[in-house]
PAROGU-601423 format. One record per residue (C-alpha): x, y, z. Coordinates in nm, 4 decimals. Layout:
BEGIN
        X        Y        Z
        X        Y        Z
...
END
This chain:
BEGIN
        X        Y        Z
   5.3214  -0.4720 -10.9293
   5.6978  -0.4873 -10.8636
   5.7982  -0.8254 -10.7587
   5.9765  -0.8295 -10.4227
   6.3628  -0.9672 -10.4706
   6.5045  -0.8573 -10.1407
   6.4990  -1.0609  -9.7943
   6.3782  -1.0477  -9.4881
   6.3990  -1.0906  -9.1097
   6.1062  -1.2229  -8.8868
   6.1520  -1.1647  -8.5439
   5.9872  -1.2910  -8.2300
   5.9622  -1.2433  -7.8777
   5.8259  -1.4430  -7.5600
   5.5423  -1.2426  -7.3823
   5.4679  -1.4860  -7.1709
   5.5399  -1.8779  -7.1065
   5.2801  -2.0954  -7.2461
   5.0648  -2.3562  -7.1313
   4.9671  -2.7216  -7.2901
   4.6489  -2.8287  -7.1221
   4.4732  -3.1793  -7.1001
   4.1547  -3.2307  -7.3018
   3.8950  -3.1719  -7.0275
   3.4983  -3.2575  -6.9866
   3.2157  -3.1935  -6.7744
   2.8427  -3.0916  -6.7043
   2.6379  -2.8306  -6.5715
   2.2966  -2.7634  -6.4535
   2.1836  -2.4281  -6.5937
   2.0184  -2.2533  -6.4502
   2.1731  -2.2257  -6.0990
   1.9080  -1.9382  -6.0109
   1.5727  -1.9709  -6.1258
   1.4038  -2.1834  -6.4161
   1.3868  -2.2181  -6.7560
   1.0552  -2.2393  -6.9177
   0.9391  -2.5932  -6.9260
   0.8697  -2.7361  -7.2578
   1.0671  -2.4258  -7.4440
   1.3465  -2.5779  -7.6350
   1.6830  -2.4057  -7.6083
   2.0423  -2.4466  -7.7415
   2.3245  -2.4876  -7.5646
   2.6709  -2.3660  -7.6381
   3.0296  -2.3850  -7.4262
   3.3825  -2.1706  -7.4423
   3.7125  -2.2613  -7.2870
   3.8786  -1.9614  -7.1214
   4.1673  -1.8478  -7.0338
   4.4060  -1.5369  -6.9185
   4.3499  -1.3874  -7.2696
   4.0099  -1.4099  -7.3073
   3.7400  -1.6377  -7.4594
   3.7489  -1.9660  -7.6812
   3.5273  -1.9971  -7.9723
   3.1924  -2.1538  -7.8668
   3.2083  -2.5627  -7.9151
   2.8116  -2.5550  -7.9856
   2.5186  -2.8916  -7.8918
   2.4555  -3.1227  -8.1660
   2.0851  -3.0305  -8.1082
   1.8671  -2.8156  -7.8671
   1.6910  -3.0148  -7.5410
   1.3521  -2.8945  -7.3646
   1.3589  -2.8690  -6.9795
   1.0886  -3.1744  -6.8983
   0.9324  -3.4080  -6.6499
   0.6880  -3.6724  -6.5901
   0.3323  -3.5227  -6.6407
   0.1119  -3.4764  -6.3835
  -0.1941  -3.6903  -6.2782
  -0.4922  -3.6569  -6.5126
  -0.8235  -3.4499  -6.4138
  -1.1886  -3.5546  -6.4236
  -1.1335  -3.9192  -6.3329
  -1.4368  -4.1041  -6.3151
  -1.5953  -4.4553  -6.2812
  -1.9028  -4.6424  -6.4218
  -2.0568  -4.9339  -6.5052
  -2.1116  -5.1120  -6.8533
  -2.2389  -5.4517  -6.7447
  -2.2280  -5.7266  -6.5412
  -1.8950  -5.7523  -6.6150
  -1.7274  -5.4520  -6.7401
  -1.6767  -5.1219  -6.6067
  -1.5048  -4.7987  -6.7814
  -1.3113  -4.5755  -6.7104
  -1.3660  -4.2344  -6.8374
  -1.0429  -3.8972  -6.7417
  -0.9096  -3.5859  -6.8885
  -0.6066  -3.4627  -6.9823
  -0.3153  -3.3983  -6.7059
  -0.3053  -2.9997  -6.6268
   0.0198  -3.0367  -6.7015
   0.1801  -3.2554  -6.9428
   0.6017  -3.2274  -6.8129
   0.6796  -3.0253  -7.0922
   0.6522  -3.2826  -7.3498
   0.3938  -3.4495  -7.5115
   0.1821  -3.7152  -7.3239
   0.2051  -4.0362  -7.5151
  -0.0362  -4.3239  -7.3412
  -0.1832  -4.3535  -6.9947
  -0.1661  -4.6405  -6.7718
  -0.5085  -4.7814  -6.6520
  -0.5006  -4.9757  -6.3268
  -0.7682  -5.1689  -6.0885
  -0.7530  -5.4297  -5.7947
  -1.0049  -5.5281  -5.5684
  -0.8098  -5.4174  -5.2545
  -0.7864  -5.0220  -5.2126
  -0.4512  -5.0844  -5.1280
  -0.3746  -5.1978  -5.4704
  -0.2462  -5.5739  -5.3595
  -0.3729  -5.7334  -5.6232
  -0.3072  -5.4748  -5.8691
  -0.3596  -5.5372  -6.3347
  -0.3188  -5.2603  -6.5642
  -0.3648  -5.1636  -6.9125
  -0.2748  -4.8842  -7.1117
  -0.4155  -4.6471  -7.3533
  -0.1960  -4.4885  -7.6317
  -0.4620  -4.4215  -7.8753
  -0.4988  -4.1122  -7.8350
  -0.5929  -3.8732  -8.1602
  -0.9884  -3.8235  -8.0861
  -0.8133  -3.6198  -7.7926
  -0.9860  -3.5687  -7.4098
  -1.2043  -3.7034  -7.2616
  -1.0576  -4.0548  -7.3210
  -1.2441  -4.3685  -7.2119
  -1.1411  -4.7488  -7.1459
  -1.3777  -5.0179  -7.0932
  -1.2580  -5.3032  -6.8702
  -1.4197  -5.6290  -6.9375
  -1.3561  -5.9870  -6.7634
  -1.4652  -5.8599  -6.4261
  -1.6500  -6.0532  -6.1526
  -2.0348  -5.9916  -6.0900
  -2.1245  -5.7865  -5.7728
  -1.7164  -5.7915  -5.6839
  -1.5631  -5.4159  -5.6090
  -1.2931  -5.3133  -5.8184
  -1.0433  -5.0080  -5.7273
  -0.9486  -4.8258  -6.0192
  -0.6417  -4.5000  -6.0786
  -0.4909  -4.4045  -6.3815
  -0.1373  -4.2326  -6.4809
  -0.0448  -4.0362  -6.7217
   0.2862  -4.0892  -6.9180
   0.5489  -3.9147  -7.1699
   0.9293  -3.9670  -7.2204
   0.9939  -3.8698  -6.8988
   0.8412  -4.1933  -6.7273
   0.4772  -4.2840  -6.5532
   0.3208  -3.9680  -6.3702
   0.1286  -3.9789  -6.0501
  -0.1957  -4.1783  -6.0315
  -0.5582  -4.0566  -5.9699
  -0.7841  -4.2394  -5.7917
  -1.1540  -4.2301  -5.9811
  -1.4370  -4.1174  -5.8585
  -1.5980  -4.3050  -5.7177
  -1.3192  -4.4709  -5.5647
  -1.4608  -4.8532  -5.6761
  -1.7663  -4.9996  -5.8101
  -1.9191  -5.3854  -5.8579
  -2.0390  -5.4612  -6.2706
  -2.3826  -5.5267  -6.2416
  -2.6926  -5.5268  -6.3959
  -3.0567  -5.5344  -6.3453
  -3.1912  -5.7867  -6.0509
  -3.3994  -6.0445  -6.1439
  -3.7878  -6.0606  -6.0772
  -3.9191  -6.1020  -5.6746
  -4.0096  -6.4576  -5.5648
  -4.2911  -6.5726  -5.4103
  -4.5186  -6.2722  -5.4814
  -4.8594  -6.3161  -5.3625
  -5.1475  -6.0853  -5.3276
  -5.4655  -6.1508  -5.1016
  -5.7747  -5.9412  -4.9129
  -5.7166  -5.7958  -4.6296
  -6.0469  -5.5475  -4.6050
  -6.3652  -5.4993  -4.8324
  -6.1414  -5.2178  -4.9523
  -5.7838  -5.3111  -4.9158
  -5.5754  -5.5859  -5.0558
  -5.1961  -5.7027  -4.9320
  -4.9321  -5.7752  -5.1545
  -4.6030  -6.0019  -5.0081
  -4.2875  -6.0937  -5.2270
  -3.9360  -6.2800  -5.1642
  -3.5823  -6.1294  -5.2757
  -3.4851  -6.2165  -5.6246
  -3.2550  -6.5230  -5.7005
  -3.0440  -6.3053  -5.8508
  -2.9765  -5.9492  -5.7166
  -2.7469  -5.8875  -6.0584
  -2.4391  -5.8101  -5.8376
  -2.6028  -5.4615  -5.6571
  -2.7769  -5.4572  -5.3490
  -3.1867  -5.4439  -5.4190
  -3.2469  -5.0650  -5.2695
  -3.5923  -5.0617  -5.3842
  -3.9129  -5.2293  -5.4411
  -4.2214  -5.1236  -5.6741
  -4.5649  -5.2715  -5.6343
  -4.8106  -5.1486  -5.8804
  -5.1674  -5.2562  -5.9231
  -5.4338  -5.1769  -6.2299
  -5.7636  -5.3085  -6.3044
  -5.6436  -5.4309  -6.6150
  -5.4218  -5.7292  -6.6478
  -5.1724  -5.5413  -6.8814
  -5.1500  -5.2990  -6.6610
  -5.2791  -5.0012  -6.9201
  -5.6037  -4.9267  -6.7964
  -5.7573  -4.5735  -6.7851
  -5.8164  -4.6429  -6.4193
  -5.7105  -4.3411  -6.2278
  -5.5991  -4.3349  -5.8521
  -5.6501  -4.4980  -5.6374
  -5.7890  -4.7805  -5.8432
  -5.4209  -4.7777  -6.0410
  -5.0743  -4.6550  -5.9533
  -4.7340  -4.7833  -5.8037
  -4.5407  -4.7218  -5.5101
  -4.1545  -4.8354  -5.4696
  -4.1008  -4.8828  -5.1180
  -3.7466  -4.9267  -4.9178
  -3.5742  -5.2760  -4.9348
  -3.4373  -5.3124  -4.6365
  -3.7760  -5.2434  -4.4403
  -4.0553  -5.3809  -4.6700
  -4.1013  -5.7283  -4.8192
  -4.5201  -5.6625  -4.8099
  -4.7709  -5.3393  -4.8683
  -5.1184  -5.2817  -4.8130
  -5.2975  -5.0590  -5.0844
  -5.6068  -4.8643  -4.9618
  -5.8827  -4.7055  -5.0499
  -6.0112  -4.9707  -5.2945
  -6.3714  -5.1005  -5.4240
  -6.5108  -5.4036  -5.3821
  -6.7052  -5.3909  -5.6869
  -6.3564  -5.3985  -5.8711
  -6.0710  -5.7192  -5.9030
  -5.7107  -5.5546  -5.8947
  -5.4221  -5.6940  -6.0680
  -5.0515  -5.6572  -5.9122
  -4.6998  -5.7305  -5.9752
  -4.3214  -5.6552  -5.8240
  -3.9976  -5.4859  -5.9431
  -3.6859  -5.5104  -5.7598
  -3.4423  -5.2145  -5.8243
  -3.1205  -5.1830  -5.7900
  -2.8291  -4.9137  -5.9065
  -2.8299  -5.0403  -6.2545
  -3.2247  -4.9592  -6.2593
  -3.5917  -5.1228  -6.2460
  -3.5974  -5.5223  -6.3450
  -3.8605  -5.7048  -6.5101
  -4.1409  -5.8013  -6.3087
  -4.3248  -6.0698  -6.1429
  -4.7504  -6.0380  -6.1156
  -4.8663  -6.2022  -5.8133
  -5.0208  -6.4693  -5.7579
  -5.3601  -6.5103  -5.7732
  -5.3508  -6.2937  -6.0670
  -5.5790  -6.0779  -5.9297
  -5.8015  -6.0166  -5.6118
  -6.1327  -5.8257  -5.5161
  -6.0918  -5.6435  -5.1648
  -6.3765  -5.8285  -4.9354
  -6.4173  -5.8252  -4.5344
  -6.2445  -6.0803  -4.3520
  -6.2144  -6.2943  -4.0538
  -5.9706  -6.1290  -3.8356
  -5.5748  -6.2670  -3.8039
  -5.4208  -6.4609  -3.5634
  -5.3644  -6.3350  -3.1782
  -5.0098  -6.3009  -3.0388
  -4.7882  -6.2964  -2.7409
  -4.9558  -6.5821  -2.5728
  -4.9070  -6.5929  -2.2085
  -5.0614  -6.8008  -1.9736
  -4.9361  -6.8161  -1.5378
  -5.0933  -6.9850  -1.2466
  -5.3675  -6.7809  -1.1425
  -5.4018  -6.5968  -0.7345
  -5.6221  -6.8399  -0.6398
  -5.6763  -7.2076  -0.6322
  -5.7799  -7.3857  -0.9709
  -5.6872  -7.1053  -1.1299
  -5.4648  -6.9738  -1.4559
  -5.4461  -6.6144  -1.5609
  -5.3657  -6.5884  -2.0005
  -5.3543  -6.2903  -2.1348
  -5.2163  -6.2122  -2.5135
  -5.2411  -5.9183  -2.7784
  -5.4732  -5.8688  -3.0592
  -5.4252  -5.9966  -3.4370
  -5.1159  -5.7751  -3.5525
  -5.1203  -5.9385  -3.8875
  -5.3805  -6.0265  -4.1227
  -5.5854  -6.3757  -4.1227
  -5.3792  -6.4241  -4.4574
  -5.0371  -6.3821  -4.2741
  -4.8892  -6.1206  -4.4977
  -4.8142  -5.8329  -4.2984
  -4.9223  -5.5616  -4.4158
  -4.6038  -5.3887  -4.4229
  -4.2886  -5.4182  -4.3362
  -4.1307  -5.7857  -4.2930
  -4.1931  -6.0841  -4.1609
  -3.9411  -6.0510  -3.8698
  -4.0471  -5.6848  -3.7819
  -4.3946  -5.6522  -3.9346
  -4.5543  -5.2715  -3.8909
  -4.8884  -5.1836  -3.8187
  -5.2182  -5.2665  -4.0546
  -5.3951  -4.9104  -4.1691
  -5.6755  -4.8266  -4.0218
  -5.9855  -4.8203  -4.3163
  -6.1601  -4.5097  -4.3359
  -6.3924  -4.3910  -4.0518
  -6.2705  -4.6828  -3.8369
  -6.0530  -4.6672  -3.5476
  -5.8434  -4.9943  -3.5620
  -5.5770  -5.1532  -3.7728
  -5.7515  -5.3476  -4.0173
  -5.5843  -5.6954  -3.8923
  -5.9186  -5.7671  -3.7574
  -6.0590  -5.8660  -4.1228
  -6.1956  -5.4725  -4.1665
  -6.4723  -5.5401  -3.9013
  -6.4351  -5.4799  -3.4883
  -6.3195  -5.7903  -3.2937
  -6.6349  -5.8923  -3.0849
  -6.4749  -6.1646  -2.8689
  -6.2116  -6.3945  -2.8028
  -6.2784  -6.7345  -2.7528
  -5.9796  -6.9362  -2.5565
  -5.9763  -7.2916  -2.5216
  -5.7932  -7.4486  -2.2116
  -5.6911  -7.8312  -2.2114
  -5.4533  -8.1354  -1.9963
  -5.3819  -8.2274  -2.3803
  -5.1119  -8.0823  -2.6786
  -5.3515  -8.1713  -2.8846
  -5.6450  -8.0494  -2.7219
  -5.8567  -8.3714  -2.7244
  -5.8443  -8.4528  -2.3827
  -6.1242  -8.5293  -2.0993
  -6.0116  -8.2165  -1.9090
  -6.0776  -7.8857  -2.0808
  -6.3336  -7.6444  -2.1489
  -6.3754  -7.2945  -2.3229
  -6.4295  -6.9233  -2.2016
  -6.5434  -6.6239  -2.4249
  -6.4086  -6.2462  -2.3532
  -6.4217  -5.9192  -2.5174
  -6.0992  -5.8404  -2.3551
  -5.7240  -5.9378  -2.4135
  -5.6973  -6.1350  -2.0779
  -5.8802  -6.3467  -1.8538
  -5.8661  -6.6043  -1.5580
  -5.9552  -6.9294  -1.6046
  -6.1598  -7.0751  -1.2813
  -6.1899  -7.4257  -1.1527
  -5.9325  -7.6172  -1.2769
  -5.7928  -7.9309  -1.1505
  -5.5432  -7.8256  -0.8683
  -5.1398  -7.8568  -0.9496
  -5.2546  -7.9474  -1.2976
  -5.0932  -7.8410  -1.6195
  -5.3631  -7.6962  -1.9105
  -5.2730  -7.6242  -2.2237
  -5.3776  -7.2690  -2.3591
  -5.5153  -7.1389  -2.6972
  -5.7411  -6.8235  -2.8412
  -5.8730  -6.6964  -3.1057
  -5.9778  -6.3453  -3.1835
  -6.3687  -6.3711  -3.3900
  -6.5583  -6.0398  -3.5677
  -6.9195  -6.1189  -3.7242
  -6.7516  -6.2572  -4.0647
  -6.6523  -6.5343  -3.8515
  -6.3908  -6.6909  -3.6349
  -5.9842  -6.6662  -3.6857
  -5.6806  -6.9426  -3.6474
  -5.6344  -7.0469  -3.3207
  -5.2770  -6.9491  -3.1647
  -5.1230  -7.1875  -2.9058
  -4.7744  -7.1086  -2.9022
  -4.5524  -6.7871  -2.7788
  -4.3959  -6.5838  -3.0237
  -4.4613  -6.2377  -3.0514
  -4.6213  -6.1104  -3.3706
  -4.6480  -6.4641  -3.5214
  -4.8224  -6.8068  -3.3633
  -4.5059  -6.9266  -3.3694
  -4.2650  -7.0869  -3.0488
  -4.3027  -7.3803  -2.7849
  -4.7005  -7.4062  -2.6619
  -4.8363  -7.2102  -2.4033
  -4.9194  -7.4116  -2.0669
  -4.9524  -7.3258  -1.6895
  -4.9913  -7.5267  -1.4365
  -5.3301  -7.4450  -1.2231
  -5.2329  -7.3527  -0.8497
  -5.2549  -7.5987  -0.6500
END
């Protein structure tokens, strides 16, 4: 190489005036037509440009994923634990936002509205779907709302009401009170029961009455002489099992039932009973009028509807159905399981039926007139319905179904 020992000239020209601009910032929303692809991380760059061309690229400190809050999770559902706890049981959102869902938020309130609203969340979360959260501190037979949110970085997705939308902890009722068993035919027997103290925080839908020769209720007995029936809450509070012997005693007990299942039972009492013919029940519907002519007073009433040992034989007490009629018969065994012969109604001046005035008239009918009375004078009135066991109660008063009501009196006209 020849080292350079000469000089030389630079020269320069102006092709154009130049410009000094300010430092300058900003944003943009990318894209402005269509969409990126949620939850696909991309990198972001920017140039400054000019007249001449292009800047080099001043490039993101890191890359960003287009997200949002996730939607609401699937499969929501409800159920109960106890008597005071209920769970909560969902699936995963369909989609999460882009990013990763991190906890959900659990909420319930006894007003559908959500007025009284607590919440909880759930942000373990590595077993994966279905997740589950058991809510505990909850009021007996109360209804609780419940919806659930999902969230990730983004914030607290849309909720999702459960299905179904509420439900009351509860458990199994308590046993029936008051459950009694009697005869009602020589092959029939009647068993009656009370609600539970204690319904366990459900509505009792069901009852079951079973029976069995044996007091454990495990006898090789087979039907009719053992089985159970579970009959509908809100109509029956008695039943009548047919098709008995009388050679046989039959043990019985109750269940109540609610949604959480069957409770423990209660065996009637007596303990047991042997079906045997009966003295029929109690006449009804007691009316009594002054008669057409003078002296006179017309009664007329309906026959026994209910047993002599005032368990109806189904139904309730306030709307008590219709005895069965026993095999080869033709009326509803309320007459003890043998025909009504006669009625026997007693007519008196006294309540208590121990006055001077007064007398008695047999019928085989449901009415009858009553003949030479005292003129303008008010009688008392009673019957009583009698088959060849023997005689029933006597019914004085009213009420329909039941001896039950203000007494019956007329006064004879005068």
């Amino acid at each position: 190489l020849v080292p350079f020992s000469g000089s030389a000239n630079i020269v320069t020209t102006l092709l154009i005036d130049g410009e000094t601009y300010k430092s300058c910032s900003g944003s943009l929303v990318v894209p402005s037509h269509g969409g990126l692809v949620k939850g696909l991380e991309y990198y972001g760059r920017v140039f400054a440009v000019n007249s001449l061309g292009y800047s080099v690229p001043g490039e993101a400190e890191n890359f960003q994923a287009p997200m949002i809050v996730p939607s609401a999770p699937t499969g929501v559902t409800l159920d109960v634990v106890s008597s005071t706890e209920l769970m909560v049981l969902f699936g995963s959102p369909s989609d999460n936002g882009g990013t990763s869902v991190t906890a959900y938020l659990i909420e319930w309130a006894t007003s559908s509205l959500f007025l009284d609203v607590e919440s909880t969340t759930l942000d373990y979360l590595a077993g994966g779907a279905p997740f589950f959260k058991t809510i505990g501190g909850l009021t007996t037979g109360v209804n609780y709302y419940f919806r659930v949110s999902a969230i990730n970085s983004q914030g607290v997705g849309p909720t999702q009401a459960t299905t179904p939308p509420f439900l009351n902890p509860h458990q199994k009722p308590a046993p029936p009170t008051n459950v009694r068993v009697a005869a009602t035919s020589e092959s029939m027997i009647t068993i009656g029961w009370s609600e539970p103290l204690d319904d366990g925080g459900d509505d009792i839908t069901t009852y079951r009455v079973e029976w069995d020769t044996s007091s454990g209720f495990t006898s090789s007995s087979i039907p009719p002489h053992k089985g159970y029936i579970d009959v509908e809450a809100s109509i029956h509070e008695s039943y009548t099992i047919e098709l008995l012997s009388k050679e046989k005693r039959y043990f019985t007990r109750v269940f109540a039932i609610n949604d959480a299942g069957v409770g423990t039972p209660q065996t009637s009492s007596p303990k047991y009973i042997t079906p045997a013919k009966q003295v029929p029940g109690t006449p009804h519907s007691l009316v009594a009028t002054p008669g057409s002519g003078l002296g006179t007073i017309d009664v007329w009433w309906q026959r026994p509807r209910i047993p002599h040992h005032t368990i109806p034989c189904y139904g309730s007490y306030s709307l008590p159905q219709d005895c069965p009629v026993k095999y080869g018969g033709s009326t509803p065994v309320s007459n003890g399981g043998e025909p009504i012969i006669e009625y026997e109604v007693e007519y008196n001046e006294r309540s208590d039926f121990n006055g001077i005035d007064g007398g008695r008239k047999r019928v085989t009918g449901t009415s009858c007139t009553i003949l030479n009375l005292t003129n303008g004078r008010t009688y008392y009135i009673r019957v009583l319905a009698r088959n060849v066991i023997g005689s029933g109660r006597f019914c004085e008063r009213k009420g329909g179904n039941h001896c039950d009501g203000d007494l019956v009196s007329a006064a004879s006209t005068p």
